[in-house]
ZAMARGU-4260 file (C-alpha; in steps of 0.2 Angstrom, whole numbers, plus 5000, padded with zeros to 4 digits):
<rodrens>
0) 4772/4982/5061 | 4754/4988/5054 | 4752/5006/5049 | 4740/5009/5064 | 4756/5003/5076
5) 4765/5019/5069 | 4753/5031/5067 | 4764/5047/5078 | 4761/5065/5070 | 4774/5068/5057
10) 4779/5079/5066 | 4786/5070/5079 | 4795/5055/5065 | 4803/5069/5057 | 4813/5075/5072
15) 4817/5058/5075 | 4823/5057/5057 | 4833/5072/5058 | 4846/5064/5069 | 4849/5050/5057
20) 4865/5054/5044 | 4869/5054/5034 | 4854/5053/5019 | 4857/5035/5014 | 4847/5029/5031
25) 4833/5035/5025 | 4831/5023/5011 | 4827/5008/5021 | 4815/5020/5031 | 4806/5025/5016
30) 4802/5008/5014 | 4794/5006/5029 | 4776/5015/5025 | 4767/5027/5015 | 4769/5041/5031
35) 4787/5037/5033 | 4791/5039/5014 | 4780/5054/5013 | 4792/5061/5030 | 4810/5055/5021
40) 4805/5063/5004 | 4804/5080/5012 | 4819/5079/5022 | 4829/5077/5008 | 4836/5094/5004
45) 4849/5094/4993 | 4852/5080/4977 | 4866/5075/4966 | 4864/5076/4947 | 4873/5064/4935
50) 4872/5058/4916 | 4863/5043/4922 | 4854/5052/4934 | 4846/5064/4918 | 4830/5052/4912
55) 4824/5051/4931 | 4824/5068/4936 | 4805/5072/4930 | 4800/5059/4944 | 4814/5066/4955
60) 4808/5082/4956 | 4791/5077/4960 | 4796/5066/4975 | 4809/5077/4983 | 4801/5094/4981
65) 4807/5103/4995 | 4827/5100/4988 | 4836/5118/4991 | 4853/5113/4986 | 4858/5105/4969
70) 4875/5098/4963 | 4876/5095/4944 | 4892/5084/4940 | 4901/5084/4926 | 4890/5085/4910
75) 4890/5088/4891 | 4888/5106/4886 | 4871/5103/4877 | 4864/5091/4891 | 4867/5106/4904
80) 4858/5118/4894 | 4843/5106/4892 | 4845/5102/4912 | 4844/5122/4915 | 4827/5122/4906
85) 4821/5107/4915 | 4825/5115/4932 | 4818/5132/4927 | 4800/5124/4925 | 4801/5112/4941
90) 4799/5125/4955 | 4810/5118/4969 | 4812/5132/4982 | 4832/5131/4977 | 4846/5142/4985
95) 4862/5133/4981 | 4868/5128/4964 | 4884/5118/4959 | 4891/5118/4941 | 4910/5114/4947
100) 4917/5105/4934 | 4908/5110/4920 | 4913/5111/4903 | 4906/5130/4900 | 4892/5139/4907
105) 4877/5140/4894 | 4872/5158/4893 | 4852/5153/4887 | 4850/5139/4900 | 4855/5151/4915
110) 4847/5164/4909 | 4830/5155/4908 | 4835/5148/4925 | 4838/5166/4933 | 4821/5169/4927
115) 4811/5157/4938 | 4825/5155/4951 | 4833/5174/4955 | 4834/5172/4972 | 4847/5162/4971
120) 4860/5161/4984 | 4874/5152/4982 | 4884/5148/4965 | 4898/5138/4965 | 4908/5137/4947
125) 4925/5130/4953 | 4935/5117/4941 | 4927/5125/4925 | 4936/5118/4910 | 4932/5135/4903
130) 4928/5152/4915 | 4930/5170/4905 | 4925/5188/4910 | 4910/5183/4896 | 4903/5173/4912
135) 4907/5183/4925 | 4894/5195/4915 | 4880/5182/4914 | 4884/5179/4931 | 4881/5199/4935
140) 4867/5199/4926 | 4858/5183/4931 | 4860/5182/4948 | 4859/5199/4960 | 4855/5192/4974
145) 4870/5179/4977 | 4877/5178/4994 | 4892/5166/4991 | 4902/5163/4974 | 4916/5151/4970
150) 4925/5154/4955 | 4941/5145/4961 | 4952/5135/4949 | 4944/5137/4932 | 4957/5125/4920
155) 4957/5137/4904 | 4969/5149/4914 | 4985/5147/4903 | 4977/5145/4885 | 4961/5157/4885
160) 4957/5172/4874 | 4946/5180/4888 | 4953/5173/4905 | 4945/5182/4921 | 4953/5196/4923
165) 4949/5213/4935 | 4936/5220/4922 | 4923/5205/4925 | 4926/5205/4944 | 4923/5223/4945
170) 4907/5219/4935 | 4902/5206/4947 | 4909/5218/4964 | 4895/5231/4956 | 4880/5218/4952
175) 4881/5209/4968 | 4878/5220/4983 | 4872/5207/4995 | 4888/5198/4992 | 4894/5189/5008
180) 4909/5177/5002 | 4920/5176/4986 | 4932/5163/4980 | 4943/5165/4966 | 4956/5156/4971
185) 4967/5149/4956 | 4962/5166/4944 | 4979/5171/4940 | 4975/5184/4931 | 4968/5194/4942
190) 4976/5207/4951 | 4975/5220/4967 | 4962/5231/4959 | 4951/5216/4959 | 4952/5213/4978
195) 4951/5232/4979 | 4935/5231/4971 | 4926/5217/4980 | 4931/5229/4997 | 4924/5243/4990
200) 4906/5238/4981 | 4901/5225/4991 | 4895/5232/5009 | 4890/5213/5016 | 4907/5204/5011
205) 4914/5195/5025 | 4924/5182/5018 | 4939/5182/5004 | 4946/5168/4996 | 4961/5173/4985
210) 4973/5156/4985 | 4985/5156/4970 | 4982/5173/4963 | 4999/5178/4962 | 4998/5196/4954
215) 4989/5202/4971 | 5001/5210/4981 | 5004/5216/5002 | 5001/5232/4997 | 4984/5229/4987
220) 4976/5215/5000 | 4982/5231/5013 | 4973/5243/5005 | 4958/5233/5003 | 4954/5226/5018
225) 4957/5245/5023 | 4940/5245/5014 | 4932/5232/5021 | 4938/5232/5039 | 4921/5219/5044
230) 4930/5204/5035 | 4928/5189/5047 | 4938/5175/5036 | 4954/5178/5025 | 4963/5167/5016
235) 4978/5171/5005 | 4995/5161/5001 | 5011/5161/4995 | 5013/5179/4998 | 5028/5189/5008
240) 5041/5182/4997 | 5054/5194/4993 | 5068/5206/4998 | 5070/5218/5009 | 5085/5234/5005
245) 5101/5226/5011 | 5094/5210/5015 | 5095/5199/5001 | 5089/5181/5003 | 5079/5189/5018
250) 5056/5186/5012 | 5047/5198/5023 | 5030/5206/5027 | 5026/5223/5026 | 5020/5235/5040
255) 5009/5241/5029 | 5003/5221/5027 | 5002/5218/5048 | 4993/5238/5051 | 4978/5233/5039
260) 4978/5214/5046 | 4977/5221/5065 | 4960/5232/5060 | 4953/5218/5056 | 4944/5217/5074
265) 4930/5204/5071 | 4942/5193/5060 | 4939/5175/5065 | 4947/5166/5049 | 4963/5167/5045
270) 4973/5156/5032 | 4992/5162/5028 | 4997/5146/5020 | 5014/5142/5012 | 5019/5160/5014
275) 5033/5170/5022 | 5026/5178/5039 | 5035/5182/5056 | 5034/5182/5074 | 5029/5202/5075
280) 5014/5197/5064 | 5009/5184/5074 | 5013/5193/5088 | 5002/5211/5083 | 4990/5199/5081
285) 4990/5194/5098 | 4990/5211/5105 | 4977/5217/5096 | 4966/5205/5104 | 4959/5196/5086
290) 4943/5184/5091 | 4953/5170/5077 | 4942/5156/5077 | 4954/5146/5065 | 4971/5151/5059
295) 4980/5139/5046 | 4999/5141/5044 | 5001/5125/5035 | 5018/5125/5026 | 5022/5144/5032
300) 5041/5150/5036 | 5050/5163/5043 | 5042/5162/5059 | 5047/5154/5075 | 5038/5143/5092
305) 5037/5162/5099 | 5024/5170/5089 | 5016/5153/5087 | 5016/5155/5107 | 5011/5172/5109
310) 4997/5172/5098 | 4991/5156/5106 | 4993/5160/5124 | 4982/5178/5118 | 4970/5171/5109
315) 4962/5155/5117 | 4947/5155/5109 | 4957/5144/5094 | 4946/5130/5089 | 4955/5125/5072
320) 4971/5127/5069 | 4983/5120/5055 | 5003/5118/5061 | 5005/5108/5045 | 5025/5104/5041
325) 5029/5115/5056 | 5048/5110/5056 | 5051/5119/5075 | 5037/5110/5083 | 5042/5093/5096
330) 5032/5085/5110 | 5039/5098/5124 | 5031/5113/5114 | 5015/5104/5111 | 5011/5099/5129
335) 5016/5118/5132 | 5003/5124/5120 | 4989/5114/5126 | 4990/5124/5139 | 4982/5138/5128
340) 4969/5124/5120 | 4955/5122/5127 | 4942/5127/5116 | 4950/5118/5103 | 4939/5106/5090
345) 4951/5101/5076 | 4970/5101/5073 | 4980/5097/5059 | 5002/5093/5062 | 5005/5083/5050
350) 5021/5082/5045 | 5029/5089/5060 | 5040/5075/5058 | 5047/5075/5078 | 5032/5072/5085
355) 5028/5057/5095 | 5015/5050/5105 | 5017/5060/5119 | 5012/5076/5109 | 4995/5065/5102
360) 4993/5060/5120 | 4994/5079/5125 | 4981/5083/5114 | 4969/5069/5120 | 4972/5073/5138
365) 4972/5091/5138 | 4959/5097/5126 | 4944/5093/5132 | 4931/5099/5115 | 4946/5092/5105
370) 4935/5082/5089 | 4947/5079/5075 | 4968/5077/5076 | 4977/5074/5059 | 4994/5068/5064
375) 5001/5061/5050 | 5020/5058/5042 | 5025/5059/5058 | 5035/5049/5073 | 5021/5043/5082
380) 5023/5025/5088 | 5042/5027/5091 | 5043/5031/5109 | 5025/5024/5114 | 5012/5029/5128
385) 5015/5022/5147 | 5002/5014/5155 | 5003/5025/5169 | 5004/5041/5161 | 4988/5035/5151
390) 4980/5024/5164 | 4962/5033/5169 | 4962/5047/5155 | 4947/5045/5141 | 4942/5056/5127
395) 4924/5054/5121 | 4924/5069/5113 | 4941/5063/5097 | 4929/5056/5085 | 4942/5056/5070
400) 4958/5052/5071 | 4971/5054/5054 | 4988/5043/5058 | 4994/5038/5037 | 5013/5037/5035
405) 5016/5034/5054 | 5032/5022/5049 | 5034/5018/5069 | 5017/5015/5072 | 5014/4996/5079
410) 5000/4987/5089 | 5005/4991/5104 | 5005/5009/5100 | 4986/5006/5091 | 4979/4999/5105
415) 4982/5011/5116 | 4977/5025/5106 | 4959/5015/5105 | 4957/5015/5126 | 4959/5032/5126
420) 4948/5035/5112 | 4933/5025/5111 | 4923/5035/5102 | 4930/5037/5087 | 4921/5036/5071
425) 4936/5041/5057 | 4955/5030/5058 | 4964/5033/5044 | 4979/5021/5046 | 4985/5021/5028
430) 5001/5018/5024 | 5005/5011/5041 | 5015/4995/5036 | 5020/4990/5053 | 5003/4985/5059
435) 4994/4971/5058 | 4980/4960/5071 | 4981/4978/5081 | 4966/4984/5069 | 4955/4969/5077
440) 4956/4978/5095 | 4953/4994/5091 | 4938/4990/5081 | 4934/4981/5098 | 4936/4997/5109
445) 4929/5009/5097 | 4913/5001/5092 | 4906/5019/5084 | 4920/5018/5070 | 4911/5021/5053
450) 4925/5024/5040 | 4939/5014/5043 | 4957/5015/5032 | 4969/5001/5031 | 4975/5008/5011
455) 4993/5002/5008 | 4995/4992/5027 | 5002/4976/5019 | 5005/4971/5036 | 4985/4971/5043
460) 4976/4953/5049 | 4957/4956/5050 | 4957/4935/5053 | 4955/4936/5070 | 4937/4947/5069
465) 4925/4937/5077 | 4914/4949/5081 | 4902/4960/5073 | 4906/4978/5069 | 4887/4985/5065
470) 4891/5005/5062 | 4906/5002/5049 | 4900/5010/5033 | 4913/5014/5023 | 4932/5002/5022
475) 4948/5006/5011 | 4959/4988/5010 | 4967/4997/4994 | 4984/4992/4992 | 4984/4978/5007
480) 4988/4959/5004 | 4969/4955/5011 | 4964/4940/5001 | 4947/4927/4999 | 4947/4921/5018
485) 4949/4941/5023 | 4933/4944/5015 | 4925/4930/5019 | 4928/4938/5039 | 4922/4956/5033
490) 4905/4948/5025 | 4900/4940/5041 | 4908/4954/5052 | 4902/4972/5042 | 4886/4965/5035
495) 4883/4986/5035 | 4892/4991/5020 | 4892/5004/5011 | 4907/5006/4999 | 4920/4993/5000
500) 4938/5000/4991 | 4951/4984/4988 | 4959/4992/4973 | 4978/4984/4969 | 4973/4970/4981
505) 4980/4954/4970 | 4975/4941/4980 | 4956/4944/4981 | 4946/4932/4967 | 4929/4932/4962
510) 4925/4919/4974 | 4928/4931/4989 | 4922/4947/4979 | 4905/4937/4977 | 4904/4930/4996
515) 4905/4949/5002 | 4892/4955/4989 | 4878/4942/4994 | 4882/4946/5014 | 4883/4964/5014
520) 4866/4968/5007 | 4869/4987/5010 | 4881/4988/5000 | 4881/5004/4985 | 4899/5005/4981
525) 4912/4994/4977 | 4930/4996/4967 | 4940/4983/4959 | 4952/4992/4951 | 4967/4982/4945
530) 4962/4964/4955 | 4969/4954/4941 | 4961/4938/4949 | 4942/4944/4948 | 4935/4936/4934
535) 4924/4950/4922 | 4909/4938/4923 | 4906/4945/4942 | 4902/4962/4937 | 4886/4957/4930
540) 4882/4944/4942 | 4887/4960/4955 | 4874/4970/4948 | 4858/4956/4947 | 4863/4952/4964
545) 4864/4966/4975 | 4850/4977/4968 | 4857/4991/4981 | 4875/4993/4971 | 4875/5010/4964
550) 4893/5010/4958 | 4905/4997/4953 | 4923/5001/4948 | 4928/4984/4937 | 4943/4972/4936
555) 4954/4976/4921 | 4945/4961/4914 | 4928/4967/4911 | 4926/4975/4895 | 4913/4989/4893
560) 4912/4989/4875 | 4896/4982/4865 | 4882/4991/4876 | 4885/4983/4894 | 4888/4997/4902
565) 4870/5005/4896 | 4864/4989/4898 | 4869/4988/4917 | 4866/5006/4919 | 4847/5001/4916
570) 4846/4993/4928 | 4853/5007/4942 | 4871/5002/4944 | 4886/5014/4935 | 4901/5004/4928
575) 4917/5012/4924 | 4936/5005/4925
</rodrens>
């Protein structure tokens, strides 16, 4: 096709390139022409940085210059000092920074980088190897414009000399007046008076993150949403536990707790996890009229199928909700609840272990938005779907579908799951030992499945594919007996690859590794972690082969000493073992 043939206003390519996603399908369009690579480099807005990613990013920047969001992985303390400088003198219109899992913040580099950049938005710092009240300062000082900050998790918690504490949050509370939402989950030495703080300096919060903090009390998160009483999302856990006068083993939530949760009118967000509730909270919940959006009671106890009812049946504007290890819940109280469901998008029960296909067919048939259901660990497959219940009922809307550790899941079972799903784009089967040429149907009735998970199913034939499956992207045989003539089928069948995961698989060699390399000529990703039978010789005829490989995880017999891995790396492919 000449260049005259697609001459169009950019305009009208780049809303036709906005519906493509993910950003990998704009690679093969960026070949296409000058216009259509000039289009794909400014619709890319956001990048991913990484040690091998460091000589490039000169040439980078230049290309992609209308990137806003930036993810710097894992790098040495001096090389993200030198990175801060290099992005300071770039001038990419950039809102969102990542540093997670950094070793330390370097107080010169961000400070240079807050010079050219302090407009920044968000700042996520989560998975530091080091966090102290030092940085919170910098933080402060740096950056006063930040809407959203993550400081979850930092890993020096138990052997630092300066841990974050409530003096370097009530810094931040006071330097950051536009504040929307803050996570410092995992901080667990901060206490009430930092909650307390956030409430009362920072006038836009509207989202509080506090998992794992356990010197934050009821009484303190009562008398700081008091504060705050606009707070849309709250997320707290592992709270209630304790002892009332008289009662000994009884946990409990306060009054004081459920008064300040209830005046909380636009709340829309709510995460209790893994603690100690009760009906009357749920149920003051209910009467108040709460707009919840999302609850998640994932591992909560101390409350029963009545509050869970009488919030539900009150508040049917629910479109997530999280029942994980719900141990009251069976198929009867499900199809009672759907009742109550019919804005619902997502829904996690895992672990509910009574429940059976009737309560994942309840789902399907009676809520209609219904996009993701996550029934995993449970019983589904033991009493199966009748065809006349099922017969005529279609869900186009379930487009991910989680069933791992379904021990009583079979064919059968599968099968009919795919009729009445055909649109779905996520199964994740793993652990599901009992299945086998089942997998070959669905992928037949569910032609839009992208990401597919067979990790751990020693049971599963893919033999029988005789067909091709063009959108599959992404498959995990990790764990499965697949062999040579399994991949032999996949490289005819899911040409499309993406990444390719058949780690602990024994049987594959290198003679099936390399007939799926030279088929799937998409292909960017690909783990061979303990394949004892892949020769080490592949990897390097892997990476001269299939210039589209970006990552290969080797066979325990490839050794990365003696430069290969720099030398491959050269040439645009990361090896690790």
């Amino acid at each position: 096709m000449s260049e005259e043939e697609l001459q169009l206003p950019a305009e009208c390519w780049e809303l036709v390139f906005k519906f493509l996603n993910p950003i990998p399908h704009f690679e093969p369009l960026s070949l296409v022409s000058t216009q259509f690579l000039s289009i794909t480099n400014l619709l890319r807005t956001s990048l991913t940085i990484s040690n091998p990613t460091l000589p490039f990013l000169p040439n980078l920047f230049r290309r992609f210059s209308s990137i806003t969001s930036l993810h710097i992985t894992r790098l040495h303390h001096s090389h993200l000092h030198t990175l801060l400088l290099q992005l300071s003198r770039a001038a990419l219109p950039l809102q969102s920074l990542n540093l997670s899992g950094q070793p330390s913040l370097p107080s010169n580099g961000l400070r240079a980088f807050a010079r050219k950049i302090p407009t920044l938005k968000s700042l996520i710092c989560s998975h530091m190897t080091c966090l102290r009240n030092a940085d919170l300062l910098l933080i402060a000082d740096c950056f006063s414009f930040l809407e959203h900050l993550d400081l979850s998790f930092p890993e020096n918690n138990d052997n630092s000399t300066d841990p974050v504490s409530d003096f370097g949050v009530k810094a931040l509370s006071l330097a950051l007046p536009k504040l929307r939402s803050v996570n410092l989950s995992g901080n667990y030495f901060i206490s009430d008076t930092s909650i307390l703080s956030l409430c009362k300096n920072c006038e836009r919060l509207g989202e509080i993150i506090i998992l794992e903090c356990h010197f934050i009390t009821q009484r303190g998160i009562a008398s700081a949403i008091h504060e705050r009483p606009c707070l849309r999302s709250f997320c707290v856990n592992n709270f209630g536990y304790g002892t009332k006068k008289g009662d000994i083993a009884r946990p409990y939530v306060t009054s004081d707790f459920i008064s300040a949760l209830v005046g909380l009118k636009g709340l829309t967000c709510l995460d209790l996890s893994c603690s100690s509730i009760s009906d009357e909270l749920l149920c003051c919940v209910a009467e108040e009229g709460i707009p919840l959006k999302k609850l998640v009671l994932q591992g909560c106890c101390n409350y029963t199928y009545v509050g869970v009812l009488c919030l539900l049946s009150s508040c049917q504007s629910m479109e997530h909700l999280d029942l994980q290890n719900t141990e009251f819940l069976c198929d009867r109280r499900v199809e009672v609840l759907c009742e109550f469901l019919g804005n619902l998008v997502t829904i996690n029960v895992s672990g509910c272990r009574t429940l059976t296909d009737l309560a994942l067919f309840a789902l399907i048939k009676n809520c209609p938005l219904l996009n993701e259901i996550k029934m995993e660990a449970t019983d589904v497959g033991k009493k199966g779907m009748d065809e006349e219940l099922v017969n005529g009922v279609v869900n186009y809307r379930v487009k991910s579908l989680y069933l791992g550790r379904n021990s009583w899941l079979r064919d059968e079972s599968l099968e009919m799951i795919a009729s009445v799903c055909p649109s779905l784009e996520v199964l994740d089967l793993s652990s599901c030992c009992d299945i086998s040429e089942g997998v070959v149907e669905v992928l037949r009735r569910c032609s839009e499945v992208r990401n597919l998970s067979l990790a751990f199913c020693s049971g599963v034939k893919l033999k029988g594919l005789e067909f091709e499956v063009p959108k599959l992207v992404e498959l995990n045989l990790s764990g499965s007996r697949v062999d040579d003539e399994t991949l032999s089928v996949i490289s005819k069948c899911c040409r499309w690859l993406l990444h390719l995961d058949l780690e602990n698989c024994y049987k594959v060699t290198a003679n099936g590794v390399r007939e799926v390399v030279d088929k799937c000529r998409r292909l960017r990703e690909i783990n061979l972690v303990s394949c004892c039978e892949v020769e080490a010789s592949v990897v390097a005829w892997m990476v001269f082969s299939r210039p589209s490989l970006r990552r290969i995880m080797a066979p325990p017999s490839f050794d990365l000493s003696g430069g290969q891995r720099e030398f491959l790396l050269r040439h645009g492919c990361i090896v690790s073992l």
